[in-house]
C-alpha positions as CSV (number, residue, x, y, z in Angstrom):
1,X,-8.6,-1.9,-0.8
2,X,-10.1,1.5,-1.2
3,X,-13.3,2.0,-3.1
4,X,-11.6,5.0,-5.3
5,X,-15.3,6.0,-6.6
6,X,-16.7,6.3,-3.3
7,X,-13.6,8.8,-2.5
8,X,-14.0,10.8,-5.1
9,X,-17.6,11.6,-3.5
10,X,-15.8,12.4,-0.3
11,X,-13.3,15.1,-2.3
12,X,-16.2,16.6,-4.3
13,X,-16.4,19.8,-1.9
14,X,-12.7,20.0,-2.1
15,X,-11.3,23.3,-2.9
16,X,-7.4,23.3,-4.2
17,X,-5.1,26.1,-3.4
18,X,-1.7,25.9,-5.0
19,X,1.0,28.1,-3.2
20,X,4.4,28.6,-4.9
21,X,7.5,29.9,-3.0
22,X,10.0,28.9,-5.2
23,X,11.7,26.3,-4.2
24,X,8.3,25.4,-1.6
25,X,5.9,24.4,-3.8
26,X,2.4,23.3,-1.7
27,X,-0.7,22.2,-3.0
28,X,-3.8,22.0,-0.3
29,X,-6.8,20.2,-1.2
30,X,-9.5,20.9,1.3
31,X,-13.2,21.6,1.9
32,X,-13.9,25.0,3.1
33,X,-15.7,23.9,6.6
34,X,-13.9,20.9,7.5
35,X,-10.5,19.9,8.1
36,X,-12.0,16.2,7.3
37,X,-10.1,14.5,4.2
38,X,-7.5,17.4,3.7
39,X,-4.5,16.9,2.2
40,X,-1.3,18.7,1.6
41,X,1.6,18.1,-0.7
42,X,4.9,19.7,0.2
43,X,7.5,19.6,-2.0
44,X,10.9,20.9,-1.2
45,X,11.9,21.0,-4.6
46,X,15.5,21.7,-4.2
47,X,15.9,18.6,-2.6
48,X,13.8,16.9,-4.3
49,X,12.0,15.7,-1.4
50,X,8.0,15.6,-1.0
51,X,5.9,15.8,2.4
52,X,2.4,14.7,2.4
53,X,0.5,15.9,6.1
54,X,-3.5,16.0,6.4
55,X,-6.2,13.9,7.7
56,X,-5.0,11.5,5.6
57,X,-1.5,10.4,7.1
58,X,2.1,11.0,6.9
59,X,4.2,10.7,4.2
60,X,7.9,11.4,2.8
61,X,9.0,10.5,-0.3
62,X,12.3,11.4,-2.4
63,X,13.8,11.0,-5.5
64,X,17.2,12.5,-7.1
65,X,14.9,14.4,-10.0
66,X,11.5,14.0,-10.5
67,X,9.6,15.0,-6.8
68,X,8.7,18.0,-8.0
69,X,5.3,19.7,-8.5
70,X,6.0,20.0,-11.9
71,X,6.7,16.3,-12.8
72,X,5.2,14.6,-10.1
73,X,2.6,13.1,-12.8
74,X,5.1,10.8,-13.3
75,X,3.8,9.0,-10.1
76,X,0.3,9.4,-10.6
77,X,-0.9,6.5,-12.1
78,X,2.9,4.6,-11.3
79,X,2.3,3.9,-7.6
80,X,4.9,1.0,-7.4
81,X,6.7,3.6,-8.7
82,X,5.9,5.9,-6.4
83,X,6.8,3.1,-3.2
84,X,10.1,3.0,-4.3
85,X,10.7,6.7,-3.6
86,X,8.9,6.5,-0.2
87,X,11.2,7.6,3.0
88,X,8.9,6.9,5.6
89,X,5.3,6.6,6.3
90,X,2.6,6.4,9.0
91,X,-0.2,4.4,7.1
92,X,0.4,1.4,6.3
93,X,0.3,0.5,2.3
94,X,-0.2,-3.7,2.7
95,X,-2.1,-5.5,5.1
96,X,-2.2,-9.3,4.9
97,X,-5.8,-10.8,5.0
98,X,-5.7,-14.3,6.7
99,X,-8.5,-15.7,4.5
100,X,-6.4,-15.3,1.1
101,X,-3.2,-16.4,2.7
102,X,-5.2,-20.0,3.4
103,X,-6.6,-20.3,0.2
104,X,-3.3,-19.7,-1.6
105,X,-1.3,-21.9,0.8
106,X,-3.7,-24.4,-0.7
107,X,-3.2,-23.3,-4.2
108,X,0.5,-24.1,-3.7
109,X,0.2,-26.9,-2.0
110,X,-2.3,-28.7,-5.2
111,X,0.1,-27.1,-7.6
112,X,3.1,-28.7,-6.5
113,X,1.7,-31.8,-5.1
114,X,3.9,-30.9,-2.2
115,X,4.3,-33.4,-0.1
116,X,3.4,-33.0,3.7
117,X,6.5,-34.9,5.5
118,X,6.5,-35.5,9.3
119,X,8.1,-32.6,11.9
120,X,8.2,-32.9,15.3
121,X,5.9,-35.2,16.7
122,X,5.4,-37.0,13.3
123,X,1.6,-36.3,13.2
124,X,1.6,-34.7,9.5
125,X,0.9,-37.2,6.4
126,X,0.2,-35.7,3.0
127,X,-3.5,-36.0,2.7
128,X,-5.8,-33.3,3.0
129,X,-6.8,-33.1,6.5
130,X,-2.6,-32.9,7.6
131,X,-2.7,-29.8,5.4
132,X,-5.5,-28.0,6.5
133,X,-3.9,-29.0,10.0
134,X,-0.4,-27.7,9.0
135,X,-1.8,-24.0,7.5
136,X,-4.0,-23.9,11.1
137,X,-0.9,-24.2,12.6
138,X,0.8,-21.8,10.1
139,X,-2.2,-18.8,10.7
140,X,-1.4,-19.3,14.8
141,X,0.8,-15.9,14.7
142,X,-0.6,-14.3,11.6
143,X,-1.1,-10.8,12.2
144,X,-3.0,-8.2,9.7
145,X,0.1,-5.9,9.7
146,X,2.8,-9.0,8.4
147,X,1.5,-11.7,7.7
148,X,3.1,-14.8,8.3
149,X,5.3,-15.4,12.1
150,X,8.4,-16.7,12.4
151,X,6.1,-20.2,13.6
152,X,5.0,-20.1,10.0
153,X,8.1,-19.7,8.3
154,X,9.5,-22.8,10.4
155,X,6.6,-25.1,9.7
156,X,6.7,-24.2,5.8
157,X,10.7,-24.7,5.5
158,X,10.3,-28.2,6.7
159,X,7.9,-28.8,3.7
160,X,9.4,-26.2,1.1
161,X,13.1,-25.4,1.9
162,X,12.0,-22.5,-1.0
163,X,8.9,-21.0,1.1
164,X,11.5,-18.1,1.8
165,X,11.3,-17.0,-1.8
166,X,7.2,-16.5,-1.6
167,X,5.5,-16.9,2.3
168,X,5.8,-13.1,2.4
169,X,3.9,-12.6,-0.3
170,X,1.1,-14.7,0.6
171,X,-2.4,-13.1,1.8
172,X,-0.8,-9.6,0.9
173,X,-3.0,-6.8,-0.5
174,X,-2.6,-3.3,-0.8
175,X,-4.5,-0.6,1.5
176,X,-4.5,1.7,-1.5
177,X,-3.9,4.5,0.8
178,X,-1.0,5.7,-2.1
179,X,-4.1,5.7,-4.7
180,X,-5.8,7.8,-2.8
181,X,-3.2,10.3,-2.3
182,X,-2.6,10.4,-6.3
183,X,-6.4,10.7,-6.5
184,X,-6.4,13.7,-4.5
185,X,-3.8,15.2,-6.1
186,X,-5.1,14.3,-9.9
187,X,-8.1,16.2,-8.4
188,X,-6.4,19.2,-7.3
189,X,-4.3,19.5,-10.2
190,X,-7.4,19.1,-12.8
191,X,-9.7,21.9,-10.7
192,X,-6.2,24.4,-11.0
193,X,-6.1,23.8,-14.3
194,X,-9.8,23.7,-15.1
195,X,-9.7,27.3,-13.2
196,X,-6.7,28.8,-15.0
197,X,-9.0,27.8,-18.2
198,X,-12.0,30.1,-17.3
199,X,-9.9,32.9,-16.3
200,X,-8.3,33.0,-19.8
């Protein structure tokens, strides 16, 4: 997960420049002498459609009303929000770490007092030492970028015809790349507005 204090450090040099053609609305949030960290939001607002480019990845998002310059504080602090909306995207927004997907795996396993019945060569009791030997075998094909393979799913349905409703979930966490992008623009916005003030 991103350490959102730490980039607010990197986005203190930022300058934001708010550009309006009508229905092109773009906001760039950039330091002066680097192209590092910049950031643009693009929004075609008669289509309701945004486009975020920079140093910070690739994003398009749209929504029948409300991806607009104007009321795209509606997202800000609502990123799940926000993911529904999302079109397409070149960072990812999960990774899976293997560590956590182990210790839940556990968790569910102690909850449930699920029992560890035999599959294929009928090595698997239900003590302790066949489950630690059943997740091993689970993590084989776990990957940071989806968690749980195919292998895994297989394994699990033999002990938990339900595992379908929850292995996806398991080790998940957010990258927080889409808090960062409503940190930059919650930045940009407040330094417009904080400008438009003295000038008054």
């Amino acid at each position: 997960m991103i350490n959102i204090e730490y980039q607010k450090e990197l986005f203190k040099n930022h300058i934001a420049t708010f550009t309006d053609f009508g229905n092109i609305k773009i906001l760039d949030f950039k330091r002066p002498d680097s192209s590092e960290y910049r950031i643009r939001f693009l929004f075609e607002e008669d289509y309701y459609r945004l486009h975020i480019s920079g140093d910070l990845g690739e994003l398009i998002a749209s929504n029948y009303k409300n991806m607009c310059y104007e009321h795209f504080t509606d997202f800000v602090h609502n990123t799940g929000y926000f993911e529904e909306k999302i079109d397409c995207h070149n960072r990812p927004i999960y990774t899976y770490d293997e560590e956590q997907a182990r210790k839940e795996l556990i968790e569910i396993f102690d909850e449930c007092e699920m029992e560890i019945i035999p599959y294929n060569n009928g090595y698997y009791s239900c003590d302790t030492e066949a489950r630690d030997e059943l997740i091993s075998d689970m993590l084989h094909d776990f990957d940071d970028d989806h968690g749980f393979g195919s292998k895994a799913y297989d394994l699990l349905s033999g002990v938990d015809p339900d595992c379908w409703d929850y292995i996806g979930r398991l080790g998940k966490k957010k990258t927080g790349i889409l808090e960062l992008y409503m940190l930059a623009f919650e930045l940009a916005q407040k330094q417009l507005a904080d400008k438009e003030a003295e000038n008054e």
